[in-house]
PyMOL Python script that loads the backbone (N, CA, C, O; Angstrom):
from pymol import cmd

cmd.read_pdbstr("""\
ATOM      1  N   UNK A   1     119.336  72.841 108.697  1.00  0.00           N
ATOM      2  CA  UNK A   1     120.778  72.920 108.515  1.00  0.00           C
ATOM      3  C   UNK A   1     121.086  74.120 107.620  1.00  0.00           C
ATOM      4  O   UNK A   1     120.224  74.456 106.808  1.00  0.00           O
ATOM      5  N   UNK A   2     122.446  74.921 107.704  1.00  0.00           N
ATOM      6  CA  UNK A   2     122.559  76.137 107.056  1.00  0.00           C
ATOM      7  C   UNK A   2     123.692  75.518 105.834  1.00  0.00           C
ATOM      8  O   UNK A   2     124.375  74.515 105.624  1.00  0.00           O
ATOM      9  N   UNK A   3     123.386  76.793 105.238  1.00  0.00           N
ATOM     10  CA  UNK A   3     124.199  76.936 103.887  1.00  0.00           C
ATOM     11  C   UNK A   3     125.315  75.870 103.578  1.00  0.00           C
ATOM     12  O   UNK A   3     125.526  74.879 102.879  1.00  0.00           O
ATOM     13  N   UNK A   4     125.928  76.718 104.569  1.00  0.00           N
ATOM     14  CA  UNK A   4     127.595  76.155 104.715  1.00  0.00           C
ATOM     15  C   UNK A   4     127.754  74.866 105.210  1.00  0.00           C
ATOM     16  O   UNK A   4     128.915  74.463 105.263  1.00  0.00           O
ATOM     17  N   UNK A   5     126.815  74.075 105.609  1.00  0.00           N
ATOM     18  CA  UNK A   5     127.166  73.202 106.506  1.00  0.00           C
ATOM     19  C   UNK A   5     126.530  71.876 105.763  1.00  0.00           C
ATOM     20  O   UNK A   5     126.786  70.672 105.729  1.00  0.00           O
ATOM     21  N   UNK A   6     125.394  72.918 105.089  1.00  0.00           N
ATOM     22  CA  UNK A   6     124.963  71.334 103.442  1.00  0.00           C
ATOM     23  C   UNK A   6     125.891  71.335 102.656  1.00  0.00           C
ATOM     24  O   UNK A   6     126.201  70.217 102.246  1.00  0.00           O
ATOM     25  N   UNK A   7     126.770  72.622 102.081  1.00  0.00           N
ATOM     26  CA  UNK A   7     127.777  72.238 101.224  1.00  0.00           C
ATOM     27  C   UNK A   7     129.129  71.521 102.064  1.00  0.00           C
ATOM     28  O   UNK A   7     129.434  70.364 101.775  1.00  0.00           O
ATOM     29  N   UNK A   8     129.640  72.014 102.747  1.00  0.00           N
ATOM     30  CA  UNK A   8     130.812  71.229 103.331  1.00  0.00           C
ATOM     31  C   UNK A   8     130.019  69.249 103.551  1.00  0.00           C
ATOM     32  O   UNK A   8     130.658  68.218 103.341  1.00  0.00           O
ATOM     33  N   UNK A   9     128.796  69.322 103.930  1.00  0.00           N
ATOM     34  CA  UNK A   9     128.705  67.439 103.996  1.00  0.00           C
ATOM     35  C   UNK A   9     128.608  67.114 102.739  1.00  0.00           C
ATOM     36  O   UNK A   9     128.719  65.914 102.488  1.00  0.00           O
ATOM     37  N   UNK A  10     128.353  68.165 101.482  1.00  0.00           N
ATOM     38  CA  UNK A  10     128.546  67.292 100.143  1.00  0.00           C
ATOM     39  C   UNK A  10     129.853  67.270  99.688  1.00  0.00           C
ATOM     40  O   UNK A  10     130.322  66.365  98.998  1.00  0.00           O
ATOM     41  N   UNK A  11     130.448  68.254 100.064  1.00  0.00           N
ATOM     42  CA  UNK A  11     131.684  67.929  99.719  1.00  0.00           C
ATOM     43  C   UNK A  11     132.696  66.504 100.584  1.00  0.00           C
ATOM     44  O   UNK A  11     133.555  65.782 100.078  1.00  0.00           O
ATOM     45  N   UNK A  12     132.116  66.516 102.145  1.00  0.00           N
ATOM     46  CA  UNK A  12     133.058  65.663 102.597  1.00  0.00           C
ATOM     47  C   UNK A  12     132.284  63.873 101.747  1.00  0.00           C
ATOM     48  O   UNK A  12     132.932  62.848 101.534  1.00  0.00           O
ATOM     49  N   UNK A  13     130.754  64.114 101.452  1.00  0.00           N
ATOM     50  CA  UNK A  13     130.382  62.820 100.973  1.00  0.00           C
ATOM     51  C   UNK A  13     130.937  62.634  99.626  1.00  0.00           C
ATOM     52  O   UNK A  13     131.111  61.475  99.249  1.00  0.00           O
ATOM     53  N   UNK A  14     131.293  63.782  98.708  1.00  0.00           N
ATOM     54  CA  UNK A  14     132.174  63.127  97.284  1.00  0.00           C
ATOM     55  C   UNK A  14     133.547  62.701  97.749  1.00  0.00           C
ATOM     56  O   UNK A  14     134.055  61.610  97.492  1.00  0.00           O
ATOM     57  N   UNK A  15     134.276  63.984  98.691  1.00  0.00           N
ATOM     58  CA  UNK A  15     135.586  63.199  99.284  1.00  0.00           C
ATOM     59  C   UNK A  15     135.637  61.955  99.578  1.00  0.00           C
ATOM     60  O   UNK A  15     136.309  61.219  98.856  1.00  0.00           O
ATOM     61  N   UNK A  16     134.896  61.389 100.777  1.00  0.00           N
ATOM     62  CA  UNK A  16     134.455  59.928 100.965  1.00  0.00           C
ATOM     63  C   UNK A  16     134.519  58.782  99.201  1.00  0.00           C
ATOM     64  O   UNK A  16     135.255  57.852  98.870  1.00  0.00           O
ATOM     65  N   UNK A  17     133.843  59.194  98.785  1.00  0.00           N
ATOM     66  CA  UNK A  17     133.345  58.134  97.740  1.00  0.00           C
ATOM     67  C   UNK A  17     134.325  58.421  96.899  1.00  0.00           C
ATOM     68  O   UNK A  17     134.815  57.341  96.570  1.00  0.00           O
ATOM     69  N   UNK A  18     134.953  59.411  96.300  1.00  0.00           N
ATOM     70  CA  UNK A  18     136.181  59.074  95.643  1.00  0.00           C
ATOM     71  C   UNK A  18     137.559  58.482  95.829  1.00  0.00           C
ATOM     72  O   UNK A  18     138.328  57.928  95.044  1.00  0.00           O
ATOM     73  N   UNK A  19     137.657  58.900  97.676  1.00  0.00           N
ATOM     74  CA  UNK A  19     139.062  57.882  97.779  1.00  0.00           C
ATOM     75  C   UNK A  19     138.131  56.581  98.226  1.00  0.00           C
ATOM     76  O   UNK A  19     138.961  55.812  98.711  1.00  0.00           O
ATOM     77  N   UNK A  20     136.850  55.953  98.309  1.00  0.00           N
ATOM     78  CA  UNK A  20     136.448  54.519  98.424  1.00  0.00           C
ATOM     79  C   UNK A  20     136.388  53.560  96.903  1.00  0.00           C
ATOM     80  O   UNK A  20     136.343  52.333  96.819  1.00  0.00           O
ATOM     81  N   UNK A  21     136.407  54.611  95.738  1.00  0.00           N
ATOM     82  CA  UNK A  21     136.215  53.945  94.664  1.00  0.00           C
ATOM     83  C   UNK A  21     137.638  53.465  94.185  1.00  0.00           C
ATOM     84  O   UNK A  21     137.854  52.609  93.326  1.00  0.00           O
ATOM     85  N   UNK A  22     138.823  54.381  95.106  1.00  0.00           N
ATOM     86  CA  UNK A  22     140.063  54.136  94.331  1.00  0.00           C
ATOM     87  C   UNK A  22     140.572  53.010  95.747  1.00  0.00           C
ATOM     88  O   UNK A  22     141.730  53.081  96.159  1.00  0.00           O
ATOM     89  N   UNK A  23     139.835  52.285  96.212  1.00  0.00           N
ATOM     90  CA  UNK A  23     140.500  51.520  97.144  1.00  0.00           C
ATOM     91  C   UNK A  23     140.843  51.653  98.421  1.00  0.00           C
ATOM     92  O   UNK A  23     141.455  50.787  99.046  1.00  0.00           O
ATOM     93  N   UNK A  24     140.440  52.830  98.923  1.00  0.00           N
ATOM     94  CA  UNK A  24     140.427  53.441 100.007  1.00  0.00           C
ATOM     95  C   UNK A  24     139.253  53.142 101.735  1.00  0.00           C
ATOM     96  O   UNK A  24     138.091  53.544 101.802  1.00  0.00           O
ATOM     97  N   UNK A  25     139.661  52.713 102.387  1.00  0.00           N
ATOM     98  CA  UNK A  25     138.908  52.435 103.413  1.00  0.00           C
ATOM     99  C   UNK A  25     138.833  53.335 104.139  1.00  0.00           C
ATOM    100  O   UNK A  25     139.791  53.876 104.692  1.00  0.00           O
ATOM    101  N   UNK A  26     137.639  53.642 104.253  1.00  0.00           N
ATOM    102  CA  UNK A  26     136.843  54.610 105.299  1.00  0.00           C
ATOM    103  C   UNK A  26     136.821  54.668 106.601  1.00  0.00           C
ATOM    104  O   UNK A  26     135.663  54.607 107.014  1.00  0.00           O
ATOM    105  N   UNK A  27     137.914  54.797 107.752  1.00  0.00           N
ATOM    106  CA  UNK A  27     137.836  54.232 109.057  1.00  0.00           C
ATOM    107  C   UNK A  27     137.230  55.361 109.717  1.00  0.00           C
ATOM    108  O   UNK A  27     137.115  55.096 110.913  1.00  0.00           O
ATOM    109  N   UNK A  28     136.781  56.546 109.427  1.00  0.00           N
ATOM    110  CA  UNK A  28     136.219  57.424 110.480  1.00  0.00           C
ATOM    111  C   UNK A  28     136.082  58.947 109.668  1.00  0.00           C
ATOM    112  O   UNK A  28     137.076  59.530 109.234  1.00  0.00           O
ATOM    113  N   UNK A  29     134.879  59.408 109.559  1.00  0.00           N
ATOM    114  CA  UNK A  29     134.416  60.122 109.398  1.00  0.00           C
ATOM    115  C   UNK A  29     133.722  61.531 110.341  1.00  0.00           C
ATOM    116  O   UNK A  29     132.677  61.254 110.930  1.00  0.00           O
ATOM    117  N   UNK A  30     134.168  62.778 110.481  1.00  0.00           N
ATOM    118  CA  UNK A  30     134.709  64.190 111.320  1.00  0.00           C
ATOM    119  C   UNK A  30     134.400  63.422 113.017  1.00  0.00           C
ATOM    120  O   UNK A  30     133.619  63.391 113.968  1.00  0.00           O
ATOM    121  N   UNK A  31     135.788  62.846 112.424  1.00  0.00           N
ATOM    122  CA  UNK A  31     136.754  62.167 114.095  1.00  0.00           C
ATOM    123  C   UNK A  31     136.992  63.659 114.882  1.00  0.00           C
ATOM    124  O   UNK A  31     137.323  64.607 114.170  1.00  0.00           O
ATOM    125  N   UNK A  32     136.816  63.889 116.435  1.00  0.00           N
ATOM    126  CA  UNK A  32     136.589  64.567 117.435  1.00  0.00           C
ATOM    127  C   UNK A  32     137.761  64.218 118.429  1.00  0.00           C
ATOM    128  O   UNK A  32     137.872  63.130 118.995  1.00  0.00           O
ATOM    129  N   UNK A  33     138.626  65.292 118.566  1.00  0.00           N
ATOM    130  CA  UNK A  33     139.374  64.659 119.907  1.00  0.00           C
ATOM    131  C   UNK A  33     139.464  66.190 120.561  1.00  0.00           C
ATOM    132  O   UNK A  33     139.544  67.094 119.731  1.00  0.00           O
ATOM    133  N   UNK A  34     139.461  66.430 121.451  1.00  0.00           N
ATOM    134  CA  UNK A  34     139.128  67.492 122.636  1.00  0.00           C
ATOM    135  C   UNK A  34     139.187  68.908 121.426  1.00  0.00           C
ATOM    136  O   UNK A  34     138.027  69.030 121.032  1.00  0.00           O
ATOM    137  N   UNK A  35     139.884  69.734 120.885  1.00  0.00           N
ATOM    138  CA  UNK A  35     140.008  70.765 119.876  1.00  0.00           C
ATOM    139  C   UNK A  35     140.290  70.413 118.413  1.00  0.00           C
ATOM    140  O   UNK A  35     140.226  71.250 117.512  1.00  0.00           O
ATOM    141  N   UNK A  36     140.554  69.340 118.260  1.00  0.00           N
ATOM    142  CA  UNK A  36     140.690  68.951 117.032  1.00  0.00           C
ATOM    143  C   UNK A  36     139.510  68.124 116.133  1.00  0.00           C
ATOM    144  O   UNK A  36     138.511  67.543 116.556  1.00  0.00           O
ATOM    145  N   UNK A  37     139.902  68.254 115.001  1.00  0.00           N
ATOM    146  CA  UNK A  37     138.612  67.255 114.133  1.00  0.00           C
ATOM    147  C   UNK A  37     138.990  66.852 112.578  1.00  0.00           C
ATOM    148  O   UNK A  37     139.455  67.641 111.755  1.00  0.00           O
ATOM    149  N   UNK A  38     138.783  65.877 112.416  1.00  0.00           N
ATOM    150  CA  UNK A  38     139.246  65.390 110.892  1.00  0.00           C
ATOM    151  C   UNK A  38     137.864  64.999 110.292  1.00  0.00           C
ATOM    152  O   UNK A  38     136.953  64.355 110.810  1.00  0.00           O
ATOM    153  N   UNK A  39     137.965  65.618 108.941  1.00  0.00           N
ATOM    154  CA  UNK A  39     136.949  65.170 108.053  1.00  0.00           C
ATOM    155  C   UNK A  39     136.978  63.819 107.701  1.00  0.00           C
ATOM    156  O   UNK A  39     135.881  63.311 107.469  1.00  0.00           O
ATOM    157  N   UNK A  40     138.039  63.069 107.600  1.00  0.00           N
ATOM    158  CA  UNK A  40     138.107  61.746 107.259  1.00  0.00           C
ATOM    159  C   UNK A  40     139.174  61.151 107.284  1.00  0.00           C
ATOM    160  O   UNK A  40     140.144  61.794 106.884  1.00  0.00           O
ATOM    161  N   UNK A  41     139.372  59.920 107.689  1.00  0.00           N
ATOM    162  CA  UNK A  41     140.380  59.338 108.510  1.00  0.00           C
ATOM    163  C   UNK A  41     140.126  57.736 107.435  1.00  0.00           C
ATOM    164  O   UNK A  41     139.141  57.000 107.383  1.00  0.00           O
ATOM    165  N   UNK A  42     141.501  57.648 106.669  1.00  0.00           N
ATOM    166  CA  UNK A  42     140.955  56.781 105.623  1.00  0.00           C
ATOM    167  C   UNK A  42     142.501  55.819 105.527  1.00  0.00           C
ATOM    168  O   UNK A  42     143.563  56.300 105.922  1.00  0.00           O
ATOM    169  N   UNK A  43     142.378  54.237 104.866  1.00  0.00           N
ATOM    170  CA  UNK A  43     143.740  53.614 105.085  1.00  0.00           C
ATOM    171  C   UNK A  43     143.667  52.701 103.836  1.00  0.00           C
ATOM    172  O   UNK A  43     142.540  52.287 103.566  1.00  0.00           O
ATOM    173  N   UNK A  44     144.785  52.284 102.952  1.00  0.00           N
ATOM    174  CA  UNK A  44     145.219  52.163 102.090  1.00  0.00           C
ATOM    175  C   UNK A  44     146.407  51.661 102.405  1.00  0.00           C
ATOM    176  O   UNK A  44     147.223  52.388 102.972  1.00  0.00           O
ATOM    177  N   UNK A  45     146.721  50.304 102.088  1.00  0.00           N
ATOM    178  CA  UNK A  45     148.142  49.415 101.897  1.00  0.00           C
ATOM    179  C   UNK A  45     148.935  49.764 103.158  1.00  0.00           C
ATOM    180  O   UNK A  45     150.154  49.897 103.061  1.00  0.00           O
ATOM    181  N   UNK A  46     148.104  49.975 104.750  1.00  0.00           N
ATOM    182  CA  UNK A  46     148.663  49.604 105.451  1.00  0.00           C
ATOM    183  C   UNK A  46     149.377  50.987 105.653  1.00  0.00           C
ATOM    184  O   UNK A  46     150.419  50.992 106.309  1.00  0.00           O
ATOM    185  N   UNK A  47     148.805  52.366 105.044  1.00  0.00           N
ATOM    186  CA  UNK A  47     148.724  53.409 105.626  1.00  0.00           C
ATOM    187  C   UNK A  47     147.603  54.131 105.948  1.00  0.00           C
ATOM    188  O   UNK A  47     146.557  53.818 105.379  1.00  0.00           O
ATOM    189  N   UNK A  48     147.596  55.551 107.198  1.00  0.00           N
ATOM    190  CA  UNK A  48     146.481  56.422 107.414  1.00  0.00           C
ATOM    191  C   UNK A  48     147.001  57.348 106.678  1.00  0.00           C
ATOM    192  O   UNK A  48     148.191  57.600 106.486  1.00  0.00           O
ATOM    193  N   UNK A  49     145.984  57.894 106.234  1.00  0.00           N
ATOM    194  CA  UNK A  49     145.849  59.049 105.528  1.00  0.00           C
ATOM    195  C   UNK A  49     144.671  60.171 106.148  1.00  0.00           C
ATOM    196  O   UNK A  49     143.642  59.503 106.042  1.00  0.00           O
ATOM    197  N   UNK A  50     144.354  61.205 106.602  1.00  0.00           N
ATOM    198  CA  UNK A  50     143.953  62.178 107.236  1.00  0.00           C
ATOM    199  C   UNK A  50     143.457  62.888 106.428  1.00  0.00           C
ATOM    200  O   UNK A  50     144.336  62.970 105.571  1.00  0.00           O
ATOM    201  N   UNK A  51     142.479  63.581 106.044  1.00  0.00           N
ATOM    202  CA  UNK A  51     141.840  64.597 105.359  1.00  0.00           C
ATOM    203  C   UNK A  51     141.369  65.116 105.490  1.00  0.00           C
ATOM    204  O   UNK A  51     140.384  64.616 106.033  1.00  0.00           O
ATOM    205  N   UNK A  52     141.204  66.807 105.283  1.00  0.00           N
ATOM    206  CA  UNK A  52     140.540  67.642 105.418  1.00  0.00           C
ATOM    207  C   UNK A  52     140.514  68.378 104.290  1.00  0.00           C
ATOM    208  O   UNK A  52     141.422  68.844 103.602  1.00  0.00           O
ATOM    209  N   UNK A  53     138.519  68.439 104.141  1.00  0.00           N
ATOM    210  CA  UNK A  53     137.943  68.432 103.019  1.00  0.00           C
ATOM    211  C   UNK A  53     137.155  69.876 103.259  1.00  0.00           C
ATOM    212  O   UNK A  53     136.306  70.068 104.129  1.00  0.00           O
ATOM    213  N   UNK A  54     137.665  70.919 102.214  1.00  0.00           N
ATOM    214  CA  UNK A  54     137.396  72.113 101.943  1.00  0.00           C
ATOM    215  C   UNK A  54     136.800  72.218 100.350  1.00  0.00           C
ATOM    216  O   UNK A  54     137.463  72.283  99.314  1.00  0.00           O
ATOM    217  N   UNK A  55     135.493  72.213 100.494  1.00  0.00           N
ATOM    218  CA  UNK A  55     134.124  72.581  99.609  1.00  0.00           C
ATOM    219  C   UNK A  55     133.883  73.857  99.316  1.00  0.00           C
ATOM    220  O   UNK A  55     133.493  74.630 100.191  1.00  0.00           O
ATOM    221  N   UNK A  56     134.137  74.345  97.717  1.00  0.00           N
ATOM    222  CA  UNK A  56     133.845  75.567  97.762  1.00  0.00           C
ATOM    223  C   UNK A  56     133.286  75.746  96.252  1.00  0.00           C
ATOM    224  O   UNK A  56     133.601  75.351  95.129  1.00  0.00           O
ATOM    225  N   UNK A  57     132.146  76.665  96.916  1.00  0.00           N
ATOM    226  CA  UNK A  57     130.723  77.165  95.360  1.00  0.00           C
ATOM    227  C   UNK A  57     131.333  77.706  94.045  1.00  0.00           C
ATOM    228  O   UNK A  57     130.898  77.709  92.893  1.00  0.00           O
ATOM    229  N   UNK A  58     132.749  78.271  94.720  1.00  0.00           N
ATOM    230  CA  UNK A  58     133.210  78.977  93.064  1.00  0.00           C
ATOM    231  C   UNK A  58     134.583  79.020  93.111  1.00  0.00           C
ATOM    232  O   UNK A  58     135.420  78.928  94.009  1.00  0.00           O
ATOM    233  N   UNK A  59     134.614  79.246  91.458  1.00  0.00           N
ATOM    234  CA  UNK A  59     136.250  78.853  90.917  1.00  0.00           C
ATOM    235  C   UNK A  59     136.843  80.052  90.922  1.00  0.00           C
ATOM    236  O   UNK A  59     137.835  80.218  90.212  1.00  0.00           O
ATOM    237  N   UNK A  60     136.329  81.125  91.742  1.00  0.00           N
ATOM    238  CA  UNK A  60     137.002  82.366  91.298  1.00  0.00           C
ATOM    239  C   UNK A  60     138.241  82.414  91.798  1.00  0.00           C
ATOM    240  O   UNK A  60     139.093  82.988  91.120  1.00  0.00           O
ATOM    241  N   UNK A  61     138.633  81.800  93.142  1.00  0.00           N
ATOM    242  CA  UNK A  61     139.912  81.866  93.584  1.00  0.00           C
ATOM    243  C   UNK A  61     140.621  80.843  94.038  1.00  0.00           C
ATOM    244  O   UNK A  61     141.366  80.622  94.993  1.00  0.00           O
ATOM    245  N   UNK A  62     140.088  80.112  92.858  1.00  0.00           N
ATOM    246  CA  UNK A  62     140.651  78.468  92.970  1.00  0.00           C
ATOM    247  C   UNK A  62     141.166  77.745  91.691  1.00  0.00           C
ATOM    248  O   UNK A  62     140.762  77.922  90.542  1.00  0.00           O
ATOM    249  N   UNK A  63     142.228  76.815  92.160  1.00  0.00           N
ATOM    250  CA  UNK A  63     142.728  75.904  91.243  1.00  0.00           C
ATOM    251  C   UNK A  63     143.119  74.374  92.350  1.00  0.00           C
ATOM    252  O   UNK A  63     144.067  74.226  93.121  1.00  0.00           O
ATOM    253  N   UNK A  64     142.351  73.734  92.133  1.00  0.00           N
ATOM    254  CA  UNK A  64     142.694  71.989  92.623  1.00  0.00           C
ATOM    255  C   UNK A  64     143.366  71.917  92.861  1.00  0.00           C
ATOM    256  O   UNK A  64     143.506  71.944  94.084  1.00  0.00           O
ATOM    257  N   UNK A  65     144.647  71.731  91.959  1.00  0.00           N
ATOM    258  CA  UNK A  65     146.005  71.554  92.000  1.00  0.00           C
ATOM    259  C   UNK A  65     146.666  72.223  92.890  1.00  0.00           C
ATOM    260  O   UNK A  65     147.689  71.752  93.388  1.00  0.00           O
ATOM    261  N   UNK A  66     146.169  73.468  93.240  1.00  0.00           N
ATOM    262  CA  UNK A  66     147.030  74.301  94.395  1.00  0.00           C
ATOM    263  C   UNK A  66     146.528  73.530  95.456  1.00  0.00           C
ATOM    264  O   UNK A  66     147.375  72.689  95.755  1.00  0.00           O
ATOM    265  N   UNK A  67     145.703  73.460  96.032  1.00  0.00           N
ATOM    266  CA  UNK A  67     145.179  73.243  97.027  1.00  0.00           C
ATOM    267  C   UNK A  67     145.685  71.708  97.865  1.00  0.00           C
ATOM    268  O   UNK A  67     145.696  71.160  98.968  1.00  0.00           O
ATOM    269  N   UNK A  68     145.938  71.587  96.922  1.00  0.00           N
ATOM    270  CA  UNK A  68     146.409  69.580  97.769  1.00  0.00           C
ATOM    271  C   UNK A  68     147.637  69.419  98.096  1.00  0.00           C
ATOM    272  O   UNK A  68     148.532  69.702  97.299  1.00  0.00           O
ATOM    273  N   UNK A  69     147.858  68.998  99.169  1.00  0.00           N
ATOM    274  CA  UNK A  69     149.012  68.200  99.993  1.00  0.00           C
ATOM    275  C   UNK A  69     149.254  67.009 100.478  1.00  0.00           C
ATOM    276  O   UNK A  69     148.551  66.399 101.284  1.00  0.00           O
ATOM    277  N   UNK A  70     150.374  66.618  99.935  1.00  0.00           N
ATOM    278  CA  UNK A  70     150.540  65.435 100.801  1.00  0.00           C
ATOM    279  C   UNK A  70     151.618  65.654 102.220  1.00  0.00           C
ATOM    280  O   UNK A  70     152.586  66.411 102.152  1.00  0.00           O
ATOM    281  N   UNK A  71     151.302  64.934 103.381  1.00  0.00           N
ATOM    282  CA  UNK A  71     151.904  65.496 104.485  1.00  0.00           C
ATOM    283  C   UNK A  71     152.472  64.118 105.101  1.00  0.00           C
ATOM    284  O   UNK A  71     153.116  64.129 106.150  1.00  0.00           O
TER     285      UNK A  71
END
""", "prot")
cmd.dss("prot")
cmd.show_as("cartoon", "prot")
cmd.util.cbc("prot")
cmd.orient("prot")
């Protein structure tokens, strides 16, 4: 397996385990439908929530806080 593709599954496996510790159910993990794909497909009080989980080695052109949406 290459570079990019061990860091993106560690990142989607902390994604996973942090929304499971806050109560979050795991219904599907990089779901496939003809061109599309979700890193994780997760439900909470009777909502879906959709995620796509972007893993990255350095803080040089990053801040958390920018990066998140709710949709």
């Amino acid at each position: 397996m290459n570079h990019n593709k061990d860091t993106g599954n560690k990142g989607e496996n902390l994604a996973a385990q942090y929304l499971s510790e806050r109560s979050y159910t795991i219904l599907e993990r990089n779901w496939r439908f003809k061109y599309w794909e979700v890193d994780i497909i997760a439900s909470k009080k009777n909502k879906l929530h959709f995620v796509e989980v972007k893993t990255r080695t350095s803080h040089r052109f990053w801040n958390a806080g920018r990066k998140y949406s709710a949709r």
